[in-house]
N, C-alpha and C positions, 0 to 999 in steps of 0.2 A: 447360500453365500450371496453376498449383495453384488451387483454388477458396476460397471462403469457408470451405465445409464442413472441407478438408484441414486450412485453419489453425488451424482449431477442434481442431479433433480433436488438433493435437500439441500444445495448449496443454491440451488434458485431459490430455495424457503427464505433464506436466511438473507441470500444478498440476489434477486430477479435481473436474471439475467434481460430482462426488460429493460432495465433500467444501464444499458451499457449506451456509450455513447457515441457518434456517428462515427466517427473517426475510427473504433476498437476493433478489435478482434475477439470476441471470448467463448467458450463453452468447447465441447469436446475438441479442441484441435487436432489431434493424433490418436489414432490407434481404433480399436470395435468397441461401441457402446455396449455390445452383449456381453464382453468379458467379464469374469470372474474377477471378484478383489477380495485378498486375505488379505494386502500390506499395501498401504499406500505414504508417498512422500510428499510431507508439503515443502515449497521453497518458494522465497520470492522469486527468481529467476531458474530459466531449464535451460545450463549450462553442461555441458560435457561430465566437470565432478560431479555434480546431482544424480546424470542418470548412471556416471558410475555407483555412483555411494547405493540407489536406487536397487541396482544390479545385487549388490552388495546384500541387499537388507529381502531381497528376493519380492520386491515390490511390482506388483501389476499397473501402477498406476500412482503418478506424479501429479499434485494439484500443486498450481503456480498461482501467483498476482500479475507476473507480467504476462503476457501472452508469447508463445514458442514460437508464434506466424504472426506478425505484424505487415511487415511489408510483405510484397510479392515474390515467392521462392523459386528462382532461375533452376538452380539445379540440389537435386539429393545425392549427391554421392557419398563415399567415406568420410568428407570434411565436415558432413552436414549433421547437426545435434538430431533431427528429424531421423538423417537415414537411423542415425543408432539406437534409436526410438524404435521405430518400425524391424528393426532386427532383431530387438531384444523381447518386443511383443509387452512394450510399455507403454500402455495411456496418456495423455497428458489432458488435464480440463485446466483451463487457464479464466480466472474472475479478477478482473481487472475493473474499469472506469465502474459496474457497477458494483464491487466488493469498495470502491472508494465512496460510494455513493450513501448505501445503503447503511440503515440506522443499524448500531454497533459493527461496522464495517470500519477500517483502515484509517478515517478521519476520526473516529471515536475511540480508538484505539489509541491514536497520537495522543488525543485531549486528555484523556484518561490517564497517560505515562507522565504528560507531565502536569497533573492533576486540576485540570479545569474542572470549576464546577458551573454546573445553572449553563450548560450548554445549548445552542440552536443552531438550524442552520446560518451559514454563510452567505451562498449567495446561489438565487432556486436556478435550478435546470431542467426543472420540467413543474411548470406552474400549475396543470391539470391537474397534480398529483401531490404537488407542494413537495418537492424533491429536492435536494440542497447540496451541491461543492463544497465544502470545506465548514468550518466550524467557529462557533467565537462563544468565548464564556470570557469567565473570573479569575485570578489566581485567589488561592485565598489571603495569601498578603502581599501587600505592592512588592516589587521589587526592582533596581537599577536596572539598564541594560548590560550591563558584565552581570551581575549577580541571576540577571535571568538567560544568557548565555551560558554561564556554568551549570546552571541547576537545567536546562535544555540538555549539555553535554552527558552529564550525569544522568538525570533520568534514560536517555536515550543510548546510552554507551557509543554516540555519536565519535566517530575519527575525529572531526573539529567542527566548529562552532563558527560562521561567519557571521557579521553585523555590522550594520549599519547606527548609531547612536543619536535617536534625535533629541536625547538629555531632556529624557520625562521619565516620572514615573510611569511602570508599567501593573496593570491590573487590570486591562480587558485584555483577552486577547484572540487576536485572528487566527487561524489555520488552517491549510492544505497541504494534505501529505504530497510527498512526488515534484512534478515541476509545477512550483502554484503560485509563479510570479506573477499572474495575472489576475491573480485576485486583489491585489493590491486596491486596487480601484473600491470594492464592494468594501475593504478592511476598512478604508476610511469612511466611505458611506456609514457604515453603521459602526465611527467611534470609537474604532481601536486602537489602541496604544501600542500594538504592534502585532508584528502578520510573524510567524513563523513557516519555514516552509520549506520548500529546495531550489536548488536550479536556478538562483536569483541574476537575472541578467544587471549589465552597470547601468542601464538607464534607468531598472527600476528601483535599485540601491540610490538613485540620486531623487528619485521621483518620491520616494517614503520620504526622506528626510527634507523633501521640499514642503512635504504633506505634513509633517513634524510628526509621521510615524516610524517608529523604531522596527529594524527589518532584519529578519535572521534566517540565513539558509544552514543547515544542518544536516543536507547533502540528501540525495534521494534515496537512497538505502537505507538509511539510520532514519527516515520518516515514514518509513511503512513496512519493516522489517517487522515492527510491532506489532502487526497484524498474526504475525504467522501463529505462535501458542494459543491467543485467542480463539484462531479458526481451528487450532487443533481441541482444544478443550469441545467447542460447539461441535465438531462433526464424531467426536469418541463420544461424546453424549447421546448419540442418535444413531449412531451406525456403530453396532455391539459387534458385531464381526466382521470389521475389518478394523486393523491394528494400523494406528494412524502413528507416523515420524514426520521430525521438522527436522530441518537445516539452515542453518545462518550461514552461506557465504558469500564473499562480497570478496569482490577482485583490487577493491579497493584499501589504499595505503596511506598513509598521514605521517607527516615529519614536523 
């Protein structure tokens, strides 16, 4: 039976934990890398339902995108998603900045839903290596900013659609899953018609449409949820004995 450590390891095949970014946190966060795994859960987030649902499904071990330990953890008591990790004798491996990073990772994922083609990277972060943030291709036919807002919505089963309109057509386009409102800068550099993305601050909704590029935030969850089937299809492909589950939940609500 494959252990914590194994699934680790072919989740650095796929997305190198090398490649995580100074600021992250990622790789086993919780729990003994020698553990056994028959069941493991993917989710973007290690919230309380997950490790319930986790409990549920009789899971040794949770793979996330966000990391469970970001900042510095004061204390584990009963409130803490950790203590009930640690009580329950659940794993958690968390691949973040480099699961965004990495070629068919969380950015190619996005491109992919809402069907870019002839894609490259965005803009490098690690030039030794030719490493790349975010994404930009093609649609395959122009479309308005509403009409590529809906078809954004749609593909992504996005809560809502935000935008900025700088009344162009659009058929390049930019992208960064998560908060990738600083990509903006590189979007115009290399000539896009518009940057999709989340987390869009108001200076940089005015900064696109100064740039006369068209800007769309689609909320951080609905741009990298995308990710989760795909990592499940790659890691049941490679790892035949452990029985991999996903979960969509997002605490988030739209009116």
């Amino acid at each position: 039976m494959s252990t914590v450590s194994q699934v680790y390891d072919y989740i650095n095949q796929i997305a190198p934990f090398s490649l995580t970014m100074d600021f992250d946190n990622t790789g086993i966060l919780v729990g003994d890398r020698t553990q056994k795994v028959s069941k493991a859960l993917i989710a973007l987030d290690c919230t309380m339902q997950v490790v319930e649902q986790a409990k549920k499904l009789g899971a040794e071990l949770i793979i996330t995108h966000h990391p469970i330990i970001f900042n510095p953890i004061k204390r584990v008591n009963e409130d803490s998603v950790v203590y009930h990790l640690i009580r329950s004798d659940i794993a958690v491996i968390s691949a973040h900045t480099n699961l965004d990073i990495a070629q068919g990772g969380v950015n190619d994922a996005l491109a992919s839903a809402i069907d870019l083609c002839n894609c490259r990277g965005l803009e490098m972060v690690a030039p030794q290596s030719e490493v790349y943030l975010g994404r930009i291709g093609e649609l395959p036919e122009a479309m308005s900013a509403l009409q590529f807002a809906q078809h954004i919505k749609t593909s992504l089963k996005a809560v809502n659609v935000k935008f900025a309109d700088a009344k162009r057509t659009i058929k390049k386009v930019a992208l960064c899953s998560g908060s990738g409102g600083d990509c903006l800068d590189a979007a115009i550099e290399m000539g896009a018609d518009a940057l999709l993305t989340s987390e869009v601050k108001q200076h940089q909704f005015l900064a696109a449409i100064q740039a006369n590029v068209s800007i769309f935030d689609a909320g951080h969850f609905d741009t990298e949820d995308i990710v989760i089937e795909p990592l499940k299809e790659k890691l049941s492909q490679q790892i035949s004995d452990v029985e991999f589950f996903t979960t969509h939940v997002s605490t988030i609500t739209a009116i």
